[in-house]
N, C-alpha and C positions, 0 to 999 in steps of 0.2 A: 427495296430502298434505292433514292439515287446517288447515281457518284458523289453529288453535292454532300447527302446527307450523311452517304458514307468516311467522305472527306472529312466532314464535321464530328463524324462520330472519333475517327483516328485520332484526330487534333485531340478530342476530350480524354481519349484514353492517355496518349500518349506520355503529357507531362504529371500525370498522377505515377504511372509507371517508370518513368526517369526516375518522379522522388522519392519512390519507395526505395527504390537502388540507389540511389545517393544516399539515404537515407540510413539504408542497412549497410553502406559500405565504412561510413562516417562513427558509425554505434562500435561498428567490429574495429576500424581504427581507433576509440577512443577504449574499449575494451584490453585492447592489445597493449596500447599505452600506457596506462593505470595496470598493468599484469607487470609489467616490464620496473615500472617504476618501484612497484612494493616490493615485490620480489627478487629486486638485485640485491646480490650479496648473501641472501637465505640458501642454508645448507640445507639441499631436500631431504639429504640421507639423516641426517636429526630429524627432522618434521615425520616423516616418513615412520622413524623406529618412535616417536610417540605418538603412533597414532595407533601401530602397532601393538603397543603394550598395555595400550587397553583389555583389561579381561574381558569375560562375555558377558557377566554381570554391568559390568559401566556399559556396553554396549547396547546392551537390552535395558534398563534405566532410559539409556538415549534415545533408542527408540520408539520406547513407551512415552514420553515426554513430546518427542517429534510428531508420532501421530493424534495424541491428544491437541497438540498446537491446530494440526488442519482441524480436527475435529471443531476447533473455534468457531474457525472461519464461520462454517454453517451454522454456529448458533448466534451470529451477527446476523447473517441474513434471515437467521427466525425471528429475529427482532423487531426489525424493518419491514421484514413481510408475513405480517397475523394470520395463519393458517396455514402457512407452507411448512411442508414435512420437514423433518431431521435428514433423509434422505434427500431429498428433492434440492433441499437448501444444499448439502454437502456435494451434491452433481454440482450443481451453479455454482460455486464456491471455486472446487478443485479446477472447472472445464474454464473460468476464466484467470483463475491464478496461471492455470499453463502456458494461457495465451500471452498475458504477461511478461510471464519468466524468460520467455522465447521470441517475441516480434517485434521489431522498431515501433514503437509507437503503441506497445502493446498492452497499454492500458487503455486506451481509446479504442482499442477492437476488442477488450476484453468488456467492455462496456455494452457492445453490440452484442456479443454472446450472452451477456447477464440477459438481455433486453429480450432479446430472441428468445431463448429459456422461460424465462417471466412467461412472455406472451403462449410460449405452446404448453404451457400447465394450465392457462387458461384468466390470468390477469389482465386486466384491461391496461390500458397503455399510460393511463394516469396513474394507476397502482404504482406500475414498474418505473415510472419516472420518479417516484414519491421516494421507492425502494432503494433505487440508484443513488440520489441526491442524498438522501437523509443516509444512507450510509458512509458519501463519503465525507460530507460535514461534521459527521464523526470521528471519522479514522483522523480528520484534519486537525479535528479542538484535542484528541488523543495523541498524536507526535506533535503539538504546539504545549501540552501539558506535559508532558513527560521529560522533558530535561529541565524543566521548571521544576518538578517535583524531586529530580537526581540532584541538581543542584542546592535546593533546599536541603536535602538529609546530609550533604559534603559540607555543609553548613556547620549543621547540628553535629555531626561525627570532628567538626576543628579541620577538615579539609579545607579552608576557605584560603582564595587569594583574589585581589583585584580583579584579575582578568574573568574568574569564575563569579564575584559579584557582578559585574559588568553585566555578563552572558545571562545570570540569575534576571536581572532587571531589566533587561531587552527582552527576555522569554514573558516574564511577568506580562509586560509591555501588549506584545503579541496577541497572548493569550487573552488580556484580557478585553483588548480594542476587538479580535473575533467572535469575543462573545456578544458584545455588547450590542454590535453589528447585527449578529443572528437574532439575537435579542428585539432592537426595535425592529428588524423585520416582518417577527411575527406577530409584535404588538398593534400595530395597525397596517392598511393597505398604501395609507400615504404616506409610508413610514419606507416598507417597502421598494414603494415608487422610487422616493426621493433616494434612496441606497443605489437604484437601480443609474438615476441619471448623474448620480457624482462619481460612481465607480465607470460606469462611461466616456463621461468627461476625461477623467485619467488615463482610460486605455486609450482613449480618440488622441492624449495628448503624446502620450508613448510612443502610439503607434506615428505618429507625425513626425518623429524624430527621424523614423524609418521611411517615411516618405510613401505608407501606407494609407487608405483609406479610412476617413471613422467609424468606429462601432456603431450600430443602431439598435434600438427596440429593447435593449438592457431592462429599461425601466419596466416593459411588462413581461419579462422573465421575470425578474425578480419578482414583481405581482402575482404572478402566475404558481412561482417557488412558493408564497407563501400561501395563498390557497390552499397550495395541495398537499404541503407537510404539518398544517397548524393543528390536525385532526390527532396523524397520527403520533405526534412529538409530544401532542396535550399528555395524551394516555398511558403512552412507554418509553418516556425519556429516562425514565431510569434506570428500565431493564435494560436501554440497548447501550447507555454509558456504562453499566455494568459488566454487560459482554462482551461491549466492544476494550473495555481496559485488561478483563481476563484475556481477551486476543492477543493484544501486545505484550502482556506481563508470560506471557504461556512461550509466547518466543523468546524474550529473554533469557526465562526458565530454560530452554534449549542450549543456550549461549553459554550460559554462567554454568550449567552442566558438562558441557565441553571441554570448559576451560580447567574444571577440577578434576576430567578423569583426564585428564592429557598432565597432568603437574602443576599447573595456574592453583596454587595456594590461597586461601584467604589474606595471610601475610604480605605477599607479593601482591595481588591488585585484588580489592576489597570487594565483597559483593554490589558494593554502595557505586566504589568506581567504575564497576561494571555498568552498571544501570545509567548511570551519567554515559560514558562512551555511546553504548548502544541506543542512546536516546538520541545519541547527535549522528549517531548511522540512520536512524529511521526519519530524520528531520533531512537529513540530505538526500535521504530520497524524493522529497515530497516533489522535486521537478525531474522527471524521468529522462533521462540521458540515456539511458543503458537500459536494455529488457530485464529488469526485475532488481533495479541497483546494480546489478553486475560490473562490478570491479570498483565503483563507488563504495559499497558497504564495506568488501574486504579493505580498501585504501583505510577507510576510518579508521574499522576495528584493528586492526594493525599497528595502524599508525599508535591509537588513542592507546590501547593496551601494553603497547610497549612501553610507553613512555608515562606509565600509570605505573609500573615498576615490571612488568612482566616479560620470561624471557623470550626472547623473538621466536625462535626456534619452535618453542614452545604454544606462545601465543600462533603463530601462523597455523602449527597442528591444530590448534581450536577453533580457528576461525572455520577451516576447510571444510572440517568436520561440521560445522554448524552451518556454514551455507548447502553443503550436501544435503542433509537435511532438512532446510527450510525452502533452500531455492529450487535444486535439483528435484527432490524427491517428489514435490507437490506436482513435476512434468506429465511422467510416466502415472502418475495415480489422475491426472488431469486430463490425459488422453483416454484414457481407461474410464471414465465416467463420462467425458465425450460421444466415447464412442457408442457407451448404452444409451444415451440421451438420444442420439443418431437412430439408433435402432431400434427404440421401446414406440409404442402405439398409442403414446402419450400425448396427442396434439390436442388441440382447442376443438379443432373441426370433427374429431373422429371419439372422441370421449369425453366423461367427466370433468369440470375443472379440476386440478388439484389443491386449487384454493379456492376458498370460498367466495364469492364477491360481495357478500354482507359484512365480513371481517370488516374492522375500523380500519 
């Protein structure tokens, strides 16, 4: 290589590897800060002896509940992708939840693992794109629904105030201008197009503000999106809103068992109120800040449960407890199926697909 190109190659590394360290150093300061802010004033040695006084029965309930939660995951990605094992799916599942939970930006590399995965079980590249997209337009219309649906039952139970009709009627809003969107997307390809070049227009005008360049080519993304998911959405749009709502009702299930073995009463903050709170932790995740929510979700749930009636002390034991479980946990079992993925003789080149390529 010559210096020239060598020169040129440095230049390319160099400011990709600044911004990852900006990047990671900006997440662990906004981490720190959001730690700092919730938990001023919380007495650890109360949080500490209720988490303590959990028996082994509430503890094993917990855990039984936690690992059923991962168990989800993979049966979202069986959904999305027509032949892929229970196994196979819960590797891909757990090896990019970790990536997630742990790296700036780590939904967008955990994207690259799903893909890499996909491909060395032996999916063609259009599959795993299908698989990708059509899952997360799921998980998207599922926390755009879900405090629509908390707030509905706060409703029905006489919890109603202004500010919660508001939030009810902007979620309605949301939810259902997403649909409609997805909607005429897949109903035609001009349909499609035109989504593709007015959602451009918008980011071109965004990004103008910033003094950024326009987006291009939108329109045949968008084209392209709908091609490639019209088959598989015709078929299993029901199974995968079905697995994909037990995903997130199965986490909650986590949360709302937390907070009854720690002392969080029915009386004190209601199942109903729960489901409302943690519907507004999973919605505030949807722009990632923080590797995995972190420090985002605790701020919610915290915040929202205290002030739902429950005690701090109290509520903070459950929250801990229930990101250990959800955030924590899925690391170490993430690595761990990483690693057999790394080392099984499972590639495209050297064996069978693991999925079939006739699958719809």
């Amino acid at each position: 290589m010559s210096a020239a190109k060598e020169g040129t190659a440095r230049e390319g590394k160099h400011p990709s590897t600044t911004r990852r360290v900006i990047q990671s150093v900006l997440s662990l300061a906004l981490v720190v800060a959001i730690f700092w802010f919730v938990f001023k004033g919380i007495n650890f040695r109360e949080v500490w002896d209720h988490i303590r006084d959990m028996t082994w029965l509430e503890v094993t309930t917990l855990l039984v509940v936690a690992f059923w939660n991962l168990a989800t995951y993979a049966l979202v990605w069986m959904s999305v992708t027509p032949g892929l094992s229970f196994w196979h799916a819960f590797v891909l599942a757990e090896a990019s939840t970790a990536v997630g939970n742990t790296l700036p930006a780590g939904a967008a590399v955990g994207i690259g693992v799903t893909y890499q995965m996909l491909g060395s079980w032996g999916l063609s590249g259009s599959r795993r794109t299908v698989a990708i997209l059509v899952s997360g337009v799921w998980n998207s219309f599922i926390k755009l629904g879900m405090p629509v649906l908390a707030l509905a039952l706060l409703a029905v139970t006489g919890a109603v105030s202004p500010a919660r009709i508001t939030l009810a009627a902007a979620g309605v809003a949301g939810l259902a201008a997403a649909i409609v969107v997805f909607a005429l997307m897949l109903r035609s390809e001009r349909n499609a197009e035109r989504v593709g070049l007015l959602a451009g227009r918008a980011a071109s005008r965004l990004l103008a503000l910033i003094r950024r360049p326009p987006v291009r080519g939108w329109e045949i993304a968008t084209t392209r999106f709908r091609q490639r998911t019209i088959g598989l959405v015709a078929h299993r749009w029901l199974w995968i809103t079905v697995v994909s709502l037990v995903s997130h009702l199965s986490l909650y299930a986590v949360l709302l068992l937390a907070l009854r073995h720690v002392g969080v009463s029915e009386a004190e903050v209601s199942w109903v109120e729960v489901l409302a709170v943690f519907a507004f932790a999973r919605l505030a995740t949807a722009v990632p800040f923080t590797p995995g929510g972190l420090g985002v979700v605790e701020a919610v749930l915290i915040a929202g449960l205290a002030a739902a009636g429950g005690d701090r002390e109290q509520v903070t034991a459950a929250v801990l407890v229930y990101r250990a479980l959800t955030w924590f946990l899925p690391i170490p079992v993430g690595v761990g199926t990483y690693l057999w993925w790394r080392g099984s003789t499972i590639h495209a080149e050297e064996a069978e697909p693991a999925v079939a390529e006739g699958s719809p």
